[in-house]
C-alpha positions as CSV (number, residue, x, y, z in Angstrom):
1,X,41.6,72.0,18.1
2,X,40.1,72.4,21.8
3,X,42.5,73.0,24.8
4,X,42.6,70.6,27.2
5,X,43.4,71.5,31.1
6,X,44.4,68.9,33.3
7,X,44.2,69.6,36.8
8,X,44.4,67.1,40.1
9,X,42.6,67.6,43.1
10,X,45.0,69.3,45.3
11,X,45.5,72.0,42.7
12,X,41.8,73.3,42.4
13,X,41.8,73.2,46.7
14,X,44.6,75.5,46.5
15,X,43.1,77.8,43.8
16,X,39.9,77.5,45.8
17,X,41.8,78.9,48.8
18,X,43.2,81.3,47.1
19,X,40.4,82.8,45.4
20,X,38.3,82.9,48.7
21,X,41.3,84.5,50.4
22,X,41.5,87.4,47.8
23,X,37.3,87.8,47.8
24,X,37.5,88.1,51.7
25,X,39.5,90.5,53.1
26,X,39.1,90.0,56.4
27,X,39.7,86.4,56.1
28,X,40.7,84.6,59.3
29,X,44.7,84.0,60.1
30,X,43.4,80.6,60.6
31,X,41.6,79.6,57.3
32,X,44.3,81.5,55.1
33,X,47.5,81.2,57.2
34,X,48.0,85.3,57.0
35,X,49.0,86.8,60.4
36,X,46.3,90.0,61.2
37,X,47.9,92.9,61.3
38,X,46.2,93.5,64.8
39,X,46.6,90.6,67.0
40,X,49.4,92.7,69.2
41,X,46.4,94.7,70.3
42,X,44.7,91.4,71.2
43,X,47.4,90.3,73.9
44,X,46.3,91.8,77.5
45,X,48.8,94.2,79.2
46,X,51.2,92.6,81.3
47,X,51.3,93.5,85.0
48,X,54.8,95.0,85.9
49,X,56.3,96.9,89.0
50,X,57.7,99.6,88.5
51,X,60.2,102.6,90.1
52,X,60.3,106.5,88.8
53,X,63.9,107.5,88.5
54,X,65.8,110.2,91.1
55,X,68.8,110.7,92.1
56,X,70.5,111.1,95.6
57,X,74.4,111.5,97.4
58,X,76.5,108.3,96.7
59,X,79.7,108.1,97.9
60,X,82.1,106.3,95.8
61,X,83.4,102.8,97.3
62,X,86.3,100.6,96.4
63,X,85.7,97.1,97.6
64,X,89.3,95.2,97.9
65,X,91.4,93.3,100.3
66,X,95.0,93.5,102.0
67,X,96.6,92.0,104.8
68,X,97.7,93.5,108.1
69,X,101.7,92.8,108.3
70,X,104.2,94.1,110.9
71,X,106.0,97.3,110.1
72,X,109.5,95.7,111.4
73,X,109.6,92.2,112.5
74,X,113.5,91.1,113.2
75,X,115.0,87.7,113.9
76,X,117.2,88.9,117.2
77,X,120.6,86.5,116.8
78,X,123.5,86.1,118.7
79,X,126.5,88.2,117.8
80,X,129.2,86.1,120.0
81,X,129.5,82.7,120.8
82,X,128.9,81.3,124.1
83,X,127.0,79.3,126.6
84,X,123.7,81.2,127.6
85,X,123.4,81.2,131.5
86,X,120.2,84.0,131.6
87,X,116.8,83.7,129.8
88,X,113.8,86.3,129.7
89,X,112.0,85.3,126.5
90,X,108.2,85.9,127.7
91,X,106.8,84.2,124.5
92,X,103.4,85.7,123.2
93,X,104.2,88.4,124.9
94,X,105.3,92.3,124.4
95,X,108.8,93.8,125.5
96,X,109.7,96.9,125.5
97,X,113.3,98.2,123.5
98,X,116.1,97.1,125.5
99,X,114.5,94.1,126.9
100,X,117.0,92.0,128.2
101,X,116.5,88.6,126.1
102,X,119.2,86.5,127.1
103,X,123.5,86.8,128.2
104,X,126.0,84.8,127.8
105,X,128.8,83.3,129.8
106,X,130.6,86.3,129.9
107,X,133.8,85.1,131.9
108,X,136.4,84.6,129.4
109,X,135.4,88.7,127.7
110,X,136.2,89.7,131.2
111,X,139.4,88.2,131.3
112,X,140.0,89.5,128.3
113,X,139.1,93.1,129.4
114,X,141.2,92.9,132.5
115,X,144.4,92.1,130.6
116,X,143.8,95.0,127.6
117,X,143.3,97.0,130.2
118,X,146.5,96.5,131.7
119,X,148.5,96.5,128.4
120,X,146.6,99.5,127.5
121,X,147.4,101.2,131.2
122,X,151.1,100.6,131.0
123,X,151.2,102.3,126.8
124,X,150.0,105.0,128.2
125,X,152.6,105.5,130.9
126,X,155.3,104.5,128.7
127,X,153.8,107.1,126.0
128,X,154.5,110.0,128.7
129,X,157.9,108.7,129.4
130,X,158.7,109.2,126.0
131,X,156.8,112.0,125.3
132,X,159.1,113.8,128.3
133,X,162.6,112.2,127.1
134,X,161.8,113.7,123.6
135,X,161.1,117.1,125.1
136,X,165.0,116.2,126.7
137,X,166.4,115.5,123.6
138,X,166.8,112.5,124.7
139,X,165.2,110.0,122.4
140,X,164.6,110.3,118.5
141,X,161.3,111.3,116.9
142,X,160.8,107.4,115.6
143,X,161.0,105.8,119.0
144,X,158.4,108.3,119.8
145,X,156.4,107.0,117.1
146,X,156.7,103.6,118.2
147,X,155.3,104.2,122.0
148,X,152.3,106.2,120.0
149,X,151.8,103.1,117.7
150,X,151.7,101.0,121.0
151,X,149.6,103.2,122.9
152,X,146.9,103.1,119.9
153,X,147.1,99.1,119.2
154,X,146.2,98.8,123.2
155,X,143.6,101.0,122.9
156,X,142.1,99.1,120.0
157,X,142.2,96.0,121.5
158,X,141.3,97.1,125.1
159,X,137.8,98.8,123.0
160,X,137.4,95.2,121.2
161,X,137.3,93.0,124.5
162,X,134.5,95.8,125.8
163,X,132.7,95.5,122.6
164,X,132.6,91.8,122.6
165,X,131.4,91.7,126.5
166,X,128.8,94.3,125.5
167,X,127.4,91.6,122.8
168,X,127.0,88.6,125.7
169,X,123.9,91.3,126.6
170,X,120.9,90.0,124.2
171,X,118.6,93.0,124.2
172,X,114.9,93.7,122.2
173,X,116.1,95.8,119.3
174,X,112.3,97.7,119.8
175,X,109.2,97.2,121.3
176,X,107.6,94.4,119.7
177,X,105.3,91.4,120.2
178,X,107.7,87.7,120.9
179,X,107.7,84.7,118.9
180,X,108.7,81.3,120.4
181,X,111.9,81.1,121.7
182,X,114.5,79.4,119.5
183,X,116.9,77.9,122.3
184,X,117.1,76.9,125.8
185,X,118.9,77.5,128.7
186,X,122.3,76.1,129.2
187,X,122.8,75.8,125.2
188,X,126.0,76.4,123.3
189,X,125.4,79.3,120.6
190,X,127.5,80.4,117.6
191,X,127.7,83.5,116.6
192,X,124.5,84.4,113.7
193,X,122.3,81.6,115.9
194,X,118.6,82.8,116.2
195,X,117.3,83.2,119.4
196,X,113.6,84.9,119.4
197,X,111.7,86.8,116.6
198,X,110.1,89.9,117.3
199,X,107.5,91.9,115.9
200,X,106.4,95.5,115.7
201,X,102.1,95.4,116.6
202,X,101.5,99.2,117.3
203,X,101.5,100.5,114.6
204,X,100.7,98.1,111.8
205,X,100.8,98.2,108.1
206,X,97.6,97.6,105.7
207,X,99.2,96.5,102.3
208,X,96.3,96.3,99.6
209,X,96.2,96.2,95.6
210,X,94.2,98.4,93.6
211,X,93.6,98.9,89.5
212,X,95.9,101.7,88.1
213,X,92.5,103.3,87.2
214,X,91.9,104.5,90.6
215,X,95.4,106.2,91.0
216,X,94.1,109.4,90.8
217,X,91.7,108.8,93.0
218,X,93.6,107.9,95.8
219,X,95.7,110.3,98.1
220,X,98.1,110.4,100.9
221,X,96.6,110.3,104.3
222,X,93.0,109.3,102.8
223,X,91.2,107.1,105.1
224,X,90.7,103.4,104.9
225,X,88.0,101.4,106.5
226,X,88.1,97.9,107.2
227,X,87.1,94.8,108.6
228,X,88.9,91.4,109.6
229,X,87.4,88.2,109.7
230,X,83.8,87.9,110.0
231,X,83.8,90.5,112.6
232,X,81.3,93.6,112.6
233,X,83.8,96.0,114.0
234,X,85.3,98.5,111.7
235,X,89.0,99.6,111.8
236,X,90.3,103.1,110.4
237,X,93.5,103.6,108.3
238,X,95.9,106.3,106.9
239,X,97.2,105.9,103.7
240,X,100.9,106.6,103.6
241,X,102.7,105.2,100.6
242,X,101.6,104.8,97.2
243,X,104.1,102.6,95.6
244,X,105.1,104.6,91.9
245,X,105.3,100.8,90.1
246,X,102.5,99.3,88.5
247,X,102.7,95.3,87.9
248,X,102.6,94.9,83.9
249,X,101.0,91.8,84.1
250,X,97.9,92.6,86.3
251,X,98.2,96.4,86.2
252,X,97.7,96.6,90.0
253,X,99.1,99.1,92.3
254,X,100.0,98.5,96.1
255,X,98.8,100.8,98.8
256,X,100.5,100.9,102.2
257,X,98.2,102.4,104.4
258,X,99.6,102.7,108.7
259,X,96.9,100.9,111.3
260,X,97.1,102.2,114.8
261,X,96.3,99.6,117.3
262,X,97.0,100.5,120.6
263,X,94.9,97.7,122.3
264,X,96.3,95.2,120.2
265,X,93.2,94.0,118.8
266,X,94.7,92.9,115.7
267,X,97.6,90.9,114.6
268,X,100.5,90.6,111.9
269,X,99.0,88.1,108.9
270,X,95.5,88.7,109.2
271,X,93.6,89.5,106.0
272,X,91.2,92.5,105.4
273,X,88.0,93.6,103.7
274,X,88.6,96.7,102.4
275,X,86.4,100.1,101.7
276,X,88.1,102.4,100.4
277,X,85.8,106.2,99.6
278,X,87.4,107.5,96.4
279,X,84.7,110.4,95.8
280,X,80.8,111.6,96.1
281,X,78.4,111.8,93.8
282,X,75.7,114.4,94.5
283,X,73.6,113.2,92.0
284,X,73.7,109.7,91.5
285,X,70.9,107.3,89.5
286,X,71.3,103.7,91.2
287,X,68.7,101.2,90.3
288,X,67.7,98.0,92.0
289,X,69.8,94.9,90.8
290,X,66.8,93.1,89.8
291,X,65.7,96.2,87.2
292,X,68.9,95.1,84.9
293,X,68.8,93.3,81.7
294,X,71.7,91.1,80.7
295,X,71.2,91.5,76.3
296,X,74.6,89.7,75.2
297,X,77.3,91.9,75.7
298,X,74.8,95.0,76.2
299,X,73.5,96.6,79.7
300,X,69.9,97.1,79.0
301,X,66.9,98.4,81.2
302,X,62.7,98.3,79.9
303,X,61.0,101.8,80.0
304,X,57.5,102.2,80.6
305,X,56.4,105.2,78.5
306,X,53.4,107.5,79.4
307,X,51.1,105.3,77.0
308,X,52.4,102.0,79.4
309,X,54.0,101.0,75.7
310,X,57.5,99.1,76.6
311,X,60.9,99.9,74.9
312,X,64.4,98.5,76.2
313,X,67.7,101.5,76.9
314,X,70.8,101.0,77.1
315,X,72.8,101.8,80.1
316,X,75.9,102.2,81.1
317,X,77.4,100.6,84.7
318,X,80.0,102.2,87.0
319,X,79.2,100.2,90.6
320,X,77.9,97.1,91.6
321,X,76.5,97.1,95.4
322,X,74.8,94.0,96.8
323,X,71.3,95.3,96.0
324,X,72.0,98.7,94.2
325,X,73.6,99.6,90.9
326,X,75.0,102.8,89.9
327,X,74.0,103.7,86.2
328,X,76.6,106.5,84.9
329,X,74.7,106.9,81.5
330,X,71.5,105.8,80.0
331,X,68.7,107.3,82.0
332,X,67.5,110.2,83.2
333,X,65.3,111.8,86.2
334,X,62.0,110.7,85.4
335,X,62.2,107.4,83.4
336,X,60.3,104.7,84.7
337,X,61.9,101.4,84.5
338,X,60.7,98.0,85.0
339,X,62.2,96.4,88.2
340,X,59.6,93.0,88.2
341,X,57.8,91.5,85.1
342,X,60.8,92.7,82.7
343,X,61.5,88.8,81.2
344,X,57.8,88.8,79.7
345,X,57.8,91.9,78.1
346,X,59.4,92.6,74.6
347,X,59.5,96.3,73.0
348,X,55.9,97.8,72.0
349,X,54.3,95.9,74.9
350,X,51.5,96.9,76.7
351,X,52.0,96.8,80.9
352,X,50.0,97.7,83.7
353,X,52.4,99.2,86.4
354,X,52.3,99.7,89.9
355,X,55.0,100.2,92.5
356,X,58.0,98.0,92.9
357,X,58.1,96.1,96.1
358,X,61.7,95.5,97.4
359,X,62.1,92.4,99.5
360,X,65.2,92.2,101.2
361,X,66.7,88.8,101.7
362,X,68.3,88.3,105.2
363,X,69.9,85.2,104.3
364,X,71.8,86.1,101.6
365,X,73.0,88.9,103.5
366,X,74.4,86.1,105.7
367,X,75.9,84.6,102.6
368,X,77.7,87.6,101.5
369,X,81.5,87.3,102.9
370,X,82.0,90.2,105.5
């Protein structure tokens, strides 16, 4: 008995194909649907810029802010009560310690002085009469005791009534920098009423937060540069306390650094842009921001080999500038990197280098906050 085959027309094209495909091995990618091994080698060389890696000095920059606050600033009250018949409140102004602020009506403390003083004037003579009729023999040791404890309650009181007249006088605890004034002349004041609120401007503290990581990087009279406003003027610092607590919840540190400020350029509240130099690199490997390649969570760069073949690096980032980017570990003196041309280019490409061309934008400058 014979064999029959039964076969339909697409399966004898398909044998066809695949008998042609075997007999020819350089069969076209197109007629058999096999990638060439060697089509890479047909894709022209992609036209890159470039940089050769060096190193050079950095210095080490931390970028923060802070605020400028007053070093003492004092709501000056009233310790008596009284009508206020004098006022020298100059507000906006500066007053030097001892500044007479305001008095009070001041007559009923001098009355009162005027009559300890005579109680207290006629103790003491009695005290001497005593003292002299004890020496007689004439008195007992007890009524001696009694003119004493006269003699001392007068003295009290007679120090009270000077004490009190002495608080009519409303005086600048320190030289400082005047708020508005809180009353008016004429009023009625109680005793704990405000009447100004000074303010310490020369010197001023620089408060700022830093990450515990830099802690051992900052020091005790270390210089602070910084800059107020949008203003182009730099302002110099001291550091003088490092506060030993670190916030759990954002592990920040505050820095109190002192400001001098002699012309009184610069006032209680303002805020700061902060550089702080922690240290100096002598040889630093900072690439331009545009030669970095975001891969995921990964920190990648393109080397050109000496063959122009491509190959991606990781690298490691320790400072971001607004142009410049410190690499801490990945490259080394010598590499060339791709700055331009990196996002068409995969690893084993073929580029044609030349030099990188940085173009500095003005206007974003502009945009940068000082």
């Amino acid at each position: 008995m014979g064999i029959k085959l039964l076969l339909n027309k697409k399966e004898i094209s398909n044998k066809l194909v695949l008998i042609l495909c075997a007999s020819l091995p350089f069969f076209t990618f197109t007629a058999c649907g096999l990638k060439s091994q060697n089509h890479m080698h047909d894709i022209p060389p992609v036209k890159v810029e470039t940089i050769k890696i060096s190193t050079s000095p950095k210095t080490k920059v931390i970028e923060s802010v802070g605020e400028l606050r007053s070093p003492q600033t004092t709501e000056v009250n009233s310790e008596n009560m009284g009508k206020i018949i004098y006022l020298n409140i100059p507000e906006g102004k500066e007053v030097s310690a001892g500044h007479v602020l305001a008095r009070l009506d001041d007559s009923t403390t001098i009355a009162d002085i005027k009559v300890t003083e005579a109680k207290l004037k006629n103790a003491r003579e009695n005290f001497k009469r005593m003292q002299a009729l004890k020496n007689e023999g004439a008195i007992s040791q007890q009524s001696l005791d009694n003119a004493l404890e006269v003699l001392q309650t007068a003295e009290g009181e007679s120090e009270k009534a000077t004490s009190v007249e002495t608080k009519t006088t409303i005086t600048a605890p320190y030289s400082g920098l005047l708020s508005f004034r809180k009353v008016s002349l004429g009023a009625f004041v109680d005793s704990g009423d405000p009447i100004v609120r000074i303010s310490q401007v020369d010197p001023l503290d620089l408060i700022l937060s830093l990450p515990e990581q830099y802690i051992s990087e900052i020091k005790i009279d270390q210089t602070v540069k910084f800059k107020v406003g949008n203003t182009s003027k730099e302002y110099s610092a001291k550091i003088t306390v490092i506060d030993p607590y670190i916030d759990p919840n954002t592990r920040f540190v505050q820095i109190k650094a002192t400001v001098p400020n002699p012309k009184r350029e610069l006032l209680p509240g303002r805020f700061a842009n902060i550089n702080l130099e922690v240290g100096n690199i002598s040889n630093a490997i900072s690439i331009p921001s545009e030669a970095l390649i975001q891969n995921g969570s990964k920190k990648q760069v393109a080397i050109v080999a000496n063959d122009n073949i491509v190959s991606f690096k990781d690298v490691t980032v320790t400072e971001w500038d607004k142009d410049k980017i410190l690499i801490s570990d990945g490259l080394t003196v010598g590499d060339v990197i791709i700055t331009s041309g990196h996002q068409k280019v995969h690893p084993g490409s073929k580029v044609i280098p030349k030099e990188f061309n940085s173009i500095h934008n003005k206007i974003l400058d502009k945009q940068i906050p000082e």
